[in-house]
N, C-alpha and C positions, 0 to 999 in steps of 0.2 A: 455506949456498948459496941457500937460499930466499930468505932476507932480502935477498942479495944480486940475485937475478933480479927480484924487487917492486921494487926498490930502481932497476935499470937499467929496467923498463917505467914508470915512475912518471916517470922521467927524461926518457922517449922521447915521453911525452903533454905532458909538458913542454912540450920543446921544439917538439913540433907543434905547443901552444895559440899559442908565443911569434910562430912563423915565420906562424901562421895571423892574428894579430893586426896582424903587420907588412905582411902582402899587403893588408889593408882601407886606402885612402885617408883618411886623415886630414885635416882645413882645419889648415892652421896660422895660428895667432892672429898679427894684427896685432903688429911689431914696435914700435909709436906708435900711442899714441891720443891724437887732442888732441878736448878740448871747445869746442863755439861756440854761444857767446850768442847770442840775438836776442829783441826785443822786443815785435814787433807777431806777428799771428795767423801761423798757417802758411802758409795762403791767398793772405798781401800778398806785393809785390814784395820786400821786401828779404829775406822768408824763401825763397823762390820761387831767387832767387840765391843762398841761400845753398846748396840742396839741390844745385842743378848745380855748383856750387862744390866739396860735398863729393863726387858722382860722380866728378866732373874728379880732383879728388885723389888718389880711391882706385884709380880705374883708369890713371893715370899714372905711380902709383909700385907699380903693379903688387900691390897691398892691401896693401905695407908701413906705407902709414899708414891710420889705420880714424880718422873723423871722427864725435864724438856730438855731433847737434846738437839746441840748446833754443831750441822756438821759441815766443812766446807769454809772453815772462818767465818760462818756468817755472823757471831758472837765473840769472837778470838782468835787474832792470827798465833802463826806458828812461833813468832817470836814473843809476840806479848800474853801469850797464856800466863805463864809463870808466876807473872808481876799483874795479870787480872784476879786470877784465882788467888791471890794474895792478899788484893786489896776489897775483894769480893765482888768485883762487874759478874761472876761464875761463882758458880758453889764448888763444881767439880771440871776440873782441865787434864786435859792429857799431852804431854810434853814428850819432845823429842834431845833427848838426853845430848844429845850432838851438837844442836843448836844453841846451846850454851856452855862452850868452853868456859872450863875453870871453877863453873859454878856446883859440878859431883863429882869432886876427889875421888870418892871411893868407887862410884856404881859405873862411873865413865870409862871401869876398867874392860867393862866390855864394848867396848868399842875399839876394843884390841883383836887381833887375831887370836885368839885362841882357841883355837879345835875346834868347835862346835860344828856340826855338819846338820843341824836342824835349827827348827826354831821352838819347837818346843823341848830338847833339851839344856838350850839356852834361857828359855822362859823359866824354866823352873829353876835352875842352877841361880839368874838373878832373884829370884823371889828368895830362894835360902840364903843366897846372902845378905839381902835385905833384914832378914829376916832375926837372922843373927847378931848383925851389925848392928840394927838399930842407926844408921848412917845422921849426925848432926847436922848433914849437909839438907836435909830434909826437914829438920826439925819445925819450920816455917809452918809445917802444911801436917796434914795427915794423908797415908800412901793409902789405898786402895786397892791398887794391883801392881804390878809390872809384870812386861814381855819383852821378847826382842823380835824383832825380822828376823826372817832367813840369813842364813849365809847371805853375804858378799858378793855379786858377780861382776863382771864386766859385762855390758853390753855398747854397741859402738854401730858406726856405719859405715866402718873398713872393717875388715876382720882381722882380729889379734891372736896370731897362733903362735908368737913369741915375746918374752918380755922383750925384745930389740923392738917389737913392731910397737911398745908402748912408748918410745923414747918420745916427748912435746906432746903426746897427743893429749889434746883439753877434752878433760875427765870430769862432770860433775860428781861431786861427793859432800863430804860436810863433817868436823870433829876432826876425831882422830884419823877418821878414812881416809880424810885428806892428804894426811901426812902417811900414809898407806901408800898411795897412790905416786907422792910427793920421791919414797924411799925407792919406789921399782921404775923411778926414769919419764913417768907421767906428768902430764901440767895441771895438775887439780884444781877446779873451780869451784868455790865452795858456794852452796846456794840451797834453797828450801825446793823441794821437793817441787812445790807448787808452783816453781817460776823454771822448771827443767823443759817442760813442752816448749814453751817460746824458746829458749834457749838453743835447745835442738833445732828447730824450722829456721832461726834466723844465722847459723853455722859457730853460734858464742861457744858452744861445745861440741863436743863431736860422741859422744855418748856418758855413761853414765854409771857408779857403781853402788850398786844397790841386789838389792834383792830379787828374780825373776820374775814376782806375781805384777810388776808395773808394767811388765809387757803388755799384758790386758788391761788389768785395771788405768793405765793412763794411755793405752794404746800405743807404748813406745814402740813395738815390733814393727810400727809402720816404718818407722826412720831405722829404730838398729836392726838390724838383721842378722848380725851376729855375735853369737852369746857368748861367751871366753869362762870355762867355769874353772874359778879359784877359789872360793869356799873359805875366805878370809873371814872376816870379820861380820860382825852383826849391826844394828842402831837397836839401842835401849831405849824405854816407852815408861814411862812412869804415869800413873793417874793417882792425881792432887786433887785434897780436897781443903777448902777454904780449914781453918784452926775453926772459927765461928761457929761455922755450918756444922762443922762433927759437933761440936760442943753440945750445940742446941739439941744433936735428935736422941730422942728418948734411949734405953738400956735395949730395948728390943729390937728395932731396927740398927742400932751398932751391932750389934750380933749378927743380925744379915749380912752387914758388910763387911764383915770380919772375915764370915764363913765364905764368904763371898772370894777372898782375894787368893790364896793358892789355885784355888778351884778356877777361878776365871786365866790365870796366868797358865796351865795349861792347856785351858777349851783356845784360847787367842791360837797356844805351838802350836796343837792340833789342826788348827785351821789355816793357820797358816802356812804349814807345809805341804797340808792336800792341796790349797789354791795354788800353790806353788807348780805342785804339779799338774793341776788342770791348764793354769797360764802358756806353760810350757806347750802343753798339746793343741790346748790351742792358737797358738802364734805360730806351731808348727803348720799347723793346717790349715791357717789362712793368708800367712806370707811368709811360706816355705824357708823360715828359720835355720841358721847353720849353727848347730852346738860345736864349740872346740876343745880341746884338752888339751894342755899344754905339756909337755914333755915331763917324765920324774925331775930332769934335770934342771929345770925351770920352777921349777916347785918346790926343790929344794932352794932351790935360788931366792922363790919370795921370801919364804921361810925365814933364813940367812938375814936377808936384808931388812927383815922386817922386827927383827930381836930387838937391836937399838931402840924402836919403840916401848917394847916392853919393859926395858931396862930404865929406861926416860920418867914412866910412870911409874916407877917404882921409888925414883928419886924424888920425884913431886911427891907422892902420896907420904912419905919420910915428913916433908916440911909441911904438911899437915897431920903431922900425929899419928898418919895411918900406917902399919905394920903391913907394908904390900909384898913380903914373902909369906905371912900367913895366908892376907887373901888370896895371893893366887894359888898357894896348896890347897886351901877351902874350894875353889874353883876347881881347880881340877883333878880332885877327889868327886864333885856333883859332874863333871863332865863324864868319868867313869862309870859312874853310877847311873846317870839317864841315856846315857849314849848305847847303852845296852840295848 
């Protein structure tokens, strides 16, 4: 009988630890977790989107999907995203369209000069063309989003107030910028974004074209100090996502990410043109930055020399099947239309 009473209180404590253990709220763990790559610092634009990107997600599907993201290469450099997100080391990468000549016939078209005087006209203008395109050069992956940078500038550490003062001078760029850079008398050095600070401090280049918000973001205004504004060209951004990975998630989170990609491709413009201008002011006000403009005549001048490019990719895009007097009517129909 004894054994028996130990036996039912021993039972009774039981069950109060069990009921007591059940009443404490629990987090229940993400039903999905996917991984995303990225390759420049935390701080830059593309990581910056990538962060609002994974909020949007998590509080959209309500934390059933839980998003780890790497930013900085510490999961995928800038050149091996592509072919990681491919093979699945990532679920989700974001790629710089530059950094692989040859391999986006069609979407590489923006890495032309063409008009754009922002980045969120540009961002959207690519997304409609993606959009419509449906581009086979993709077909590997599932897209996500795309954006582009800013305009194109020059920044250097002599000041360029004419294209004569561009004649040798070693220009980092990459893509088509290259040959940007290559047409107006420049020595273009093509390189990742991320190997441009060394680059600069040890004299392998002498500045740099790109967009204005690196002045901050990678502290280039220490070195260049003067900014040449030409308002060329953009670098294209596409965010891949493994075929596998999309396959797997369910009907309802594909919705998210659906609703997810116009939407995101302009919160990226949007942000990145305001940085743009915050970059500017402040590089102005802490090492007294000199903005230049280069003459009409100079302008028409890049312009001019810069056509052959566009003519070039018109010809390549032919021996790929792509109709590149449509797309660039398509383009620059969304150029009119967001540039408002």
């Amino acid at each position: 009988m004894m054994r028996a009473g130990k036996l039912t209180g021993m039972l009774m404590v039981l069950m109060f630890c069990v009921a007591l253990l059940c009443s404490v709220p629990v987090a229940s763990a993400a039903e999905i977790s996917l991984s995303y790559a990225n390759f420049p610092p935390a701080k830059t634009f593309p990581c910056i989107q990538m962060e609002r990107w994974k909020q949007e997600v998590e509080k959209r599907t309500g934390g059933k999907v839980q998003v780890q993201t790497y930013p900085g290469s510490t999961l995928l450099g800038a050149k091996n995203t592509l072919r990681g997100v491919m093979q699945g080391q990532a679920d989700i990468g974001c790629i710089s369209l530059a950094y692989h000549p040859g391999v986006f016939p069609l979407c590489s078209v923006f890495e032309l000069p063409l008009g754009f005087t922002t980045s969120t006209s540009a961002s959207l203008a690519l997304w409609d063309l993606f959009s419509k395109y449906q581009p086979k050069e993709f077909k590997k992956f599932k897209v996500l989003t795309m954006f582009t940078s800013a305009p194109s500038n020059i920044m250097t550490e002599v000041p360029v107030r004419t294209l004569a003062d561009l004649k040798g001078l070693e220009i980092r760029a990459s893509g088509i910028l290259s040959k940007i850079l290559e047409s107006l008398g420049a020595t273009p050095v093509s390189m990742p974004m991320s190997a441009t600070p060394e680059a600069l401090q040890k004299g392998v280049v002498k500045g740099l074209f790109s967009s204005f918000e690196v002045l901050k973001d990678l502290n280039f205004a220490e070195i260049c100090r003067y900014e040449t504004e030409t308002n060329t060209a953009v670098y294209p951004f596409a965010i891949i996502m493994n075929k596998n990975s999309w396959n797997g998630l369910p009907d309802d989170v594909k919705k998210v990410l659906n609703d997810l990609g116009r939407e995101q491709a302009e919160w990226t413009g949007n942000y990145m043109d305001q940085h743009v201008k915050d970059s500017l002011a402040w590089a102005k006000d802490k090492y007294s930055i000199e903005m230049i403009k280069m003459s009409d005549a100079d302008m028409k001048e890049i312009k001019d020399k810069t056509l052959p490019l566009i003519e070039d990719w018109k010809k390549k895009a032919a021996d790929k099947g792509i109709d590149g007097a449509a797309v660039l009517s398509d383009i620059k129909a969304s150029l009119v239309k967001y540039e408002k």
